[in-house]
Steps between C-alpha positions, in 0.01 A plus 500: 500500500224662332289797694179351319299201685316226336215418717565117445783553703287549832240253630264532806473178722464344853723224595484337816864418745700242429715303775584837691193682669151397544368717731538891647356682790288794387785682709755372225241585213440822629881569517542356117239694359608849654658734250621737776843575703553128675261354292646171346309546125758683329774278573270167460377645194912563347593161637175306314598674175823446488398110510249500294732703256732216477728431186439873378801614278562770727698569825374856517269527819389852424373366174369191617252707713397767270451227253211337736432846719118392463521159667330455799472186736255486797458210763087308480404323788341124397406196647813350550741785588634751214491595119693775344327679239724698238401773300736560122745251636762418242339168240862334483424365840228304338410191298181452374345711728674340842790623682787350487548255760860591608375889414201423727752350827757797443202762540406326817828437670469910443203520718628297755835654534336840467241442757763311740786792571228751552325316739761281630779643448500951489173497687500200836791653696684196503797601290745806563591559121752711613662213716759254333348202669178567419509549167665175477221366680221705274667361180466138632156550576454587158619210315364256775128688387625435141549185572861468393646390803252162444765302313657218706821366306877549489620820397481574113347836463703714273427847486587637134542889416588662192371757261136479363592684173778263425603384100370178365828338521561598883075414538615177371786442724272578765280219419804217471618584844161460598449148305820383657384613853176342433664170419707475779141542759531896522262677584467895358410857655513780275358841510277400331474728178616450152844421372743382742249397737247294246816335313624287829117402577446416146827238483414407818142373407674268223760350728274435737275333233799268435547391809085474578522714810170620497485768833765725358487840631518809304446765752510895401527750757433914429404793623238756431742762364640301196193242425389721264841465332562128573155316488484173600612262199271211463678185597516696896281213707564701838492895476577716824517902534691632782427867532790640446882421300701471816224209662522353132859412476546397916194239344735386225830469712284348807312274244801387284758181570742702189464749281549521135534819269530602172554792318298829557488817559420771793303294681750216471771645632311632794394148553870441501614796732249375744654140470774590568463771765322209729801282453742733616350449815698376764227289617431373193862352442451165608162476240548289205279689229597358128457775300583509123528761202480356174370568157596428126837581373434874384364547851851473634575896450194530761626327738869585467360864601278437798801253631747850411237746716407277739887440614630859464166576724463316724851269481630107425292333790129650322656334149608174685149427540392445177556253271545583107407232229481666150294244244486134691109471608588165607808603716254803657262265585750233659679800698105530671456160595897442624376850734175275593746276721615792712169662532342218632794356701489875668141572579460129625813514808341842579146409495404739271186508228575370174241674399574872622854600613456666821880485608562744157594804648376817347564834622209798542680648210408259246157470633337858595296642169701719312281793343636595148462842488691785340639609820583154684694455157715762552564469854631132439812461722711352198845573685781215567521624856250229629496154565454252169186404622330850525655614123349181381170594644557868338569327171225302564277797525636711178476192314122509646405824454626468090284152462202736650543820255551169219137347530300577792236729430538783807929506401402497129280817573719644743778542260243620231422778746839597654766340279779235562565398863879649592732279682800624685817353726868432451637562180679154349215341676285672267690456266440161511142546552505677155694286285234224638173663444642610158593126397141372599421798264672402221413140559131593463438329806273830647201395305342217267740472205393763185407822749656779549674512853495844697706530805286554827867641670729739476889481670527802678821637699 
């Protein structure tokens, strides 16, 4: 992208909330406006610009924000609650002069979700974040204050995860399974960003056109570390940020009835690893959780190797739990609603929420914060002498830390400043690790297709 800036590319306005958050507290205002330590206007301000910078052909967060390092947003008190008033915000979020009305709900669903964990959340005392239960109970909150948990229907929410710099012919893929789910009364939960997680929304929105269900539900949930990489694509009609990547995915495993996903890279397969750690939980056993990997034929080679690391890993019961369906959209999307049976048959004897699955179990492990740094990289335990479960939540983490030096902006500067993060453990483990990585290298599956990848890690003794 060019370092020179046209000035038609910024535009000064005041827009006023949309469906999210009407009124604040001068407490809350206060807090939103202040630039200091605690202060919530840095991270407000990163989260707003990442939506409004929505559909920009760049994944590079670092960029993103030098890009638009003069735009400023402040909170004006009015008659009837709120406005937000932007300074040199970016002019592709509007049309004539107006926001853009899904633009517009996106940057308020940030304010509400920013405003909501500091208050409610980090700052009442009524959650111990560092407790398993209560985090549970924090992330619920959450959703129920993005009203997510709202829907009243048989379970069809499919949560989909992939790559979001896929190939047009694996984008495309994307959006069949999604037309086939849509057809068959499926809803769809995605991370919301581009690629893998616009395609299934986008077929969705057809099938469900088809069949004239008109309250279809295209829900995207993020986080404040990769929004800036993964803005909300525009056919999202329910946005929610958790505050943090462990709270993110316990929303899309609590949230989802089956999960779906296609090919990707880093991110993916820590998606995967954490899959797949929570099923190896004894307590889990019993839990029917459909869970599919498909993608077009030339996808298969992706696959094949997760299914190869994932068994010499972690062994043949993590692998059991996934299904593989390699180019059959309409077979992935009959494979969810077969699983649809079980889910519901399940939650119903046990009393349990269709809604939110609160009899999931999910270790401390997979839900305390994990801090990329250069130094909790290295001092990974990434040995075979633990239990599956705790090398899957290692995994987890490297796989983590690599999506964070990728395309959030502190990782992208922290390996500017010190170099690659170094990973150590047991050798043929890491050798495994390598030959992994490298493929997702080769694959160009690090970056939006035509850039030049850089490794953020280094395989060290």
């Amino acid at each position: 992208m060019s370092s020179s800036f046209d000035v038609s590319e910024f535009v000064d306005a005041r827009v006023g909330p949309r469906g999210s958050l009407e009124n604040l507290s001068q407490t809350e205002i206060d807090k939103l406006l202040d630039t200091g330590q605690g202060g919530l206007y840095p991270l407000f301000r990163r989260c707003a610009l990442a939506v409004l910078n929505s559909g920009a052909p760049t994944d590079n967060a670092k960029e993103i924000f030098d890009r638009y390092r003069s735009f400023e947003v402040r909170i004006v008190r009015h008659p009837w609650g709120v406005k937000l008033e932007m300074k040199n915000a970016p002019a592709a979020a509007f049309v004539d002069g107006q926001m853009i009305r899904g633009i517009k709900e996106h940057l308020f669903a940030v304010l509400r979700d920013v405003v909501f964990i500091a208050n409610e959340i980090v700052a009442s005392g009524r959650f111990d974040l560092t407790d398993s239960a209560s985090i549970t109970n924090a992330v619920f909150h959450m959703l129920r204050n993005a009203r997510l948990l709202d829907h009243k229907a048989r379970p069809n929410l499919i949560v989909c995860w992939g790559g979001h710099s896929i190939d047009a012919e694996e984008y495309q893929y994307t959006k069949n399974v999604g037309y086939e789910l849509g057809l068959r009364g499926m809803d769809v939960c995605t991370g919301c960003g581009p690629g893998a997680m616009k395609g299934p929304m986008k077929g969705a929105t057809i099938g469900h056109a088809k069949q004239r269900i008109e309250r279809g539900r295209y829900i995207g949930i993020s986080e404040p570390g990769i929004i800036a990489a993964e803005p909300p694509n525009p056919i999202v009609t329910q946005l929610a940020i958790l505050p943090d990547i462990e709270k993110r995915l316990e929303a899309f495993v609590r949230l989802a009835h089956g999960i779906v996903v296609f090919p990707g890279g880093a991110g993916t397969a820590e998606e995967i690893l954490y899959l797949a750690g929570i099923l190896l939980d004894p307590a889990n056993r019993e839990q029917p959780f459909p869970i599919v990997l498909t993608g077009p034929r030339p996808a298969a080679g992706y696959f094949e190797q997760i299914g190869r690391f994932i068994q010499a890993t972690l062994g043949e019961e993590a692998v059991r739990r996934f299904s593989v369906i390699v180019d059959d959209p309409p077979e992935a999307a009959r494979r969810m609603v077969r699983g649809m049976d079980a889910v519901r048959e399940f939650r119903r004897r046990r009393s349990d929420s269709y809604n939110f699955n609160w009899l999931l179990s999910i270790r401390s492990e997979f839900q305390l914060p994990f801090e990329v740094t250069h130094q909790s990289m290295r001092e990974l335990n990434l040995g075979r002498d633990q239990p599956a479960h705790q090398l899957a939540a290692n995994l987890r983490r490297a796989f983590s830390g690599v999506v964070t030096g990728n395309v959030k902006e502190y990782g992208i500067q922290a390996i500017e400043r010190y170099g690659p993060y170094e990973l150590a453990g047991d050798p043929q483990l890491m050798r495994l690790l390598d030959e992994l990585l490298a493929a997702f290298v080769a694959q160009r599956r690090m970056r939006l297709p035509g850039s030049v990848y850089k490794p953020v890690y280094r395989l060290v003794a």
